[in-house]
C-alpha positions in Angstrom: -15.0 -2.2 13.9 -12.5 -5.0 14.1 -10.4 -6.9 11.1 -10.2 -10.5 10.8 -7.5 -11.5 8.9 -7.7 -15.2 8.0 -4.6 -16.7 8.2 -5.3 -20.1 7.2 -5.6 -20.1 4.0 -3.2 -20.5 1.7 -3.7 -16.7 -0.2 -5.8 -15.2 2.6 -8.6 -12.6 2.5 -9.6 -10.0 5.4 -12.9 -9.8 6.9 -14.6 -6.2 8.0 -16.9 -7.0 11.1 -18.8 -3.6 11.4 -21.8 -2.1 13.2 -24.7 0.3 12.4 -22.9 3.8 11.6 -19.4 2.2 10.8 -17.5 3.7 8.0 -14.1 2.2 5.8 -12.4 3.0 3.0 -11.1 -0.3 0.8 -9.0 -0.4 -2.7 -11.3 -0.4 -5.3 -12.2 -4.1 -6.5 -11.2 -5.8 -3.4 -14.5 -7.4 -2.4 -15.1 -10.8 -2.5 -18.6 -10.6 -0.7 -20.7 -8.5 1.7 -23.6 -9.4 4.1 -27.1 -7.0 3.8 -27.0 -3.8 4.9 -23.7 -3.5 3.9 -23.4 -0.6 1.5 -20.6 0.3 -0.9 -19.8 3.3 -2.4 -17.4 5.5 -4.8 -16.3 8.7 -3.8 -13.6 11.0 -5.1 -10.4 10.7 -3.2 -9.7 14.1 -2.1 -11.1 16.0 0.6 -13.0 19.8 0.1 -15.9 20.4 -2.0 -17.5 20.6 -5.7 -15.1 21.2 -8.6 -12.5 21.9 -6.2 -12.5 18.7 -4.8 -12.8 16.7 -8.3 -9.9 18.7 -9.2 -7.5 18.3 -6.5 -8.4 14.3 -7.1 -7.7 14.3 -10.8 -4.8 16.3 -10.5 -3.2 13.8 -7.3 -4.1 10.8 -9.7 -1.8 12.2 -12.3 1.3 13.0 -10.5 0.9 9.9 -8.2 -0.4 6.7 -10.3 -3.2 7.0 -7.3 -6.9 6.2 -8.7 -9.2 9.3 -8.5 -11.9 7.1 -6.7 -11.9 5.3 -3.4 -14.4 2.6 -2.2 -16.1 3.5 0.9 -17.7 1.0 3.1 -20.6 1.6 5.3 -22.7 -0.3 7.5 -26.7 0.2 7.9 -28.0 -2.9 10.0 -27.1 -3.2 13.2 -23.9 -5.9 12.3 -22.2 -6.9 8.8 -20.0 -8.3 7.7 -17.9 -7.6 4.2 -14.9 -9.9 2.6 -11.9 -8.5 0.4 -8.6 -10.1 -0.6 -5.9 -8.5 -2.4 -5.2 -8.1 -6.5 -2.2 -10.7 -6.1 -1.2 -13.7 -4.4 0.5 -12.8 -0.9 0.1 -12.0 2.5 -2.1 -9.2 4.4 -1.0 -7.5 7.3 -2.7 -5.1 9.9 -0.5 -1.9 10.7 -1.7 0.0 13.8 -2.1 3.6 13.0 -1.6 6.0 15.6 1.4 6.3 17.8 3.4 5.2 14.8 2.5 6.3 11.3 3.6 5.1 8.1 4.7 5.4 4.2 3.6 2.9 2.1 4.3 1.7 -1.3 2.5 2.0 -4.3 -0.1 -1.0 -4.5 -0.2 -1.6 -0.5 -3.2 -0.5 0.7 -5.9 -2.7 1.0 -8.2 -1.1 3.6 -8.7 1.6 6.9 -10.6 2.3 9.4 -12.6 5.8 9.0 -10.5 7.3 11.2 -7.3 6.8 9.5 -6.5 9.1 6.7 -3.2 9.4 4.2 -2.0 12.4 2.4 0.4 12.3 -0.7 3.8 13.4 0.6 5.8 15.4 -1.6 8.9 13.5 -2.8 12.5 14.9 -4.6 12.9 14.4 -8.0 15.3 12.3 -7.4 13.6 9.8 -4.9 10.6 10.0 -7.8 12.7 9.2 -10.6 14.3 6.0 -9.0 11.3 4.9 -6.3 8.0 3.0 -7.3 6.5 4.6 -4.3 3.7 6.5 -6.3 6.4 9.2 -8.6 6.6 12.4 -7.3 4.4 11.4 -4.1 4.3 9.2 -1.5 1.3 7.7 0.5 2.1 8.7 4.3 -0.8 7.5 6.8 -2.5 10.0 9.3 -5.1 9.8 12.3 -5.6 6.6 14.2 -7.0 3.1 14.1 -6.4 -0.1 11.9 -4.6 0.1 8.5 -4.2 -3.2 6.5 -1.5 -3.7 3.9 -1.2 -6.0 1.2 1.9 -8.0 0.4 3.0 -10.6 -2.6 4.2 -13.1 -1.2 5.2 -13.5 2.6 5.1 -9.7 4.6 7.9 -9.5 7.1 8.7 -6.8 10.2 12.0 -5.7 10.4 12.7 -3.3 13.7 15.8 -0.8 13.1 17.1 0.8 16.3 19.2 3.5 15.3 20.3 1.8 12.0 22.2 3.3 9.8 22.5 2.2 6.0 20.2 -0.5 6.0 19.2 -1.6 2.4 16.2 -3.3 1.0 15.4 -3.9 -2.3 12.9 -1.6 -3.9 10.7 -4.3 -5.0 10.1 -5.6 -1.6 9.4 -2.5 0.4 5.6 -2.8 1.5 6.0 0.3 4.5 8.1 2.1 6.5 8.1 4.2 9.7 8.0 7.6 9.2 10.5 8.7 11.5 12.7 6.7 9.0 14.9 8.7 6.9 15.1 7.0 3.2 17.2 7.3 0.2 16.2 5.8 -3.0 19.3 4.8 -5.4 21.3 2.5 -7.6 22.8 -0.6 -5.6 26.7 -0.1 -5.6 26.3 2.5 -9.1 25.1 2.3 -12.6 28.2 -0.7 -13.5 27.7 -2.1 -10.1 23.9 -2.8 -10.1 24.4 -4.3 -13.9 26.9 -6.8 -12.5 25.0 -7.7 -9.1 21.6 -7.9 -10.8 20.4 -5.5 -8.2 18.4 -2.1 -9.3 17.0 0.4 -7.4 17.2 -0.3 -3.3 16.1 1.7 -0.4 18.6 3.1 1.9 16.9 3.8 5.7 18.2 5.2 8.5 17.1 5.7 12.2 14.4 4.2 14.3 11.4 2.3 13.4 9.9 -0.6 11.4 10.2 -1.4 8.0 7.8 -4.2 6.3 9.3 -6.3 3.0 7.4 -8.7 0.8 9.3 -11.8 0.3 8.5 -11.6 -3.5 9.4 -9.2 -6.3 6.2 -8.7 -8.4 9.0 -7.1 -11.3 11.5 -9.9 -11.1 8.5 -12.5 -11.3 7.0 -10.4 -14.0 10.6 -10.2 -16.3 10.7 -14.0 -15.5 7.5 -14.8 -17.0 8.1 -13.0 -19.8 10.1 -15.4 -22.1 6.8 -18.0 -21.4 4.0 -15.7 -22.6 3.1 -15.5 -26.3 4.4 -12.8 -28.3 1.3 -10.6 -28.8 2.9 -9.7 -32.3 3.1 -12.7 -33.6 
């Protein structure tokens, strides 16, 4: 299977170039088209069988915000070809899975090879009451293969060689390395972020990559606000 990402456009979209027996898994509404042969299909989003399984996927989609379904892709000609493009304006980006493996924030998947799989990573309480990464769990990437993420806005690679304290906004975390140790807090207190019109940032530490989105879908939300009409009037 290989990912085409097309770059030229302005808001681009990924192409899935597949073969007979090829498998993906996609975020649920994300395709734009799909050549014959090409099937698509729902399937819970937990692994094990019968009730149990619908269980464990209900019960996930609770305590993480994560949908109980999943999309899966698969391929029954001999080539095909399917199209997706993310929810939001932005950028997409291909993470290699494998040798490095990842957290990623809530809204960032977009698609994955079959052979790539994510569990929901227990958080603390206090990383879940503060963090948008998915409440009391995290989506932290297994196996190996291709992985593509979505951004809004511009996506940007920042490598951190033995970093310590280095802060990024919680709005524009897209992934991070999971040899990364993280803290999730207030910017410079309660007082402190009121004053600096910073919230809730991300504090890594160690060695690996961390990916930001160069926009803040909350702070472009609170700013649209004020323009939209007041649904109670």
């Amino acid at each position: 299977m290989r990912f085409q990402i097309e770059t030229q456009m302005q808001f681009p979209m990924a192409r899935l170039m597949m073969t007979q027996g090829e498998t993906a898994r996609i975020q649920r509404g994300s395709m734009i088209y799909r050549s014959a042969g090409v099937e698509l299909s729902a399937r819970l989003n937990a692994s094990g069988q019968g009730l149990g399984k619908f269980v464990k996927a209900m019960a996930r989609s609770a305590v993480s915000g994560e949908s109980a379904l999943i999309t899966e892709v698969a391929c029954q000609a001999p080539t095909g070809e399917l199209a997706i493009a993310p929810t939001y304006p932005g950028t997409i980006a291909q993470l290699d899975i494998g040798a490095s493996q990842y957290r990623l924030t809530d809204g960032a998947f977009l698609a994955m090879e079959s052979t790539v799989a994510y569990t929901m990573e227990r958080q603390s309480v206090g990383r879940a009451a503060f963090g948008g990464q998915g409440g009391l769990y995290v989506m932290t990437t297994d196996g190996h293969g291709a992985l593509l993420v979505n951004a809004f806005g511009s996506i940007t690679e920042i490598p951190l060689v033995n970093a310590s304290g280095f802060v990024v906004d919680n709005g524009h975390v897209v992934a991070w390395d999971r040899n990364l140790d993280y803290h999730i807090g207030l910017e410079s207190g309660f007082f402190g972020s009121i004053g600096t019109g910073e919230g809730v940032v991300n504090t890594f530490s160690g060695t690996g990559k961390v990916f930001i989105q160069s926009l803040n879908m909350e702070t472009f939300a609170a700013a649209l606000n004020p323009l939209l009409p007041d649904s109670h009037s």
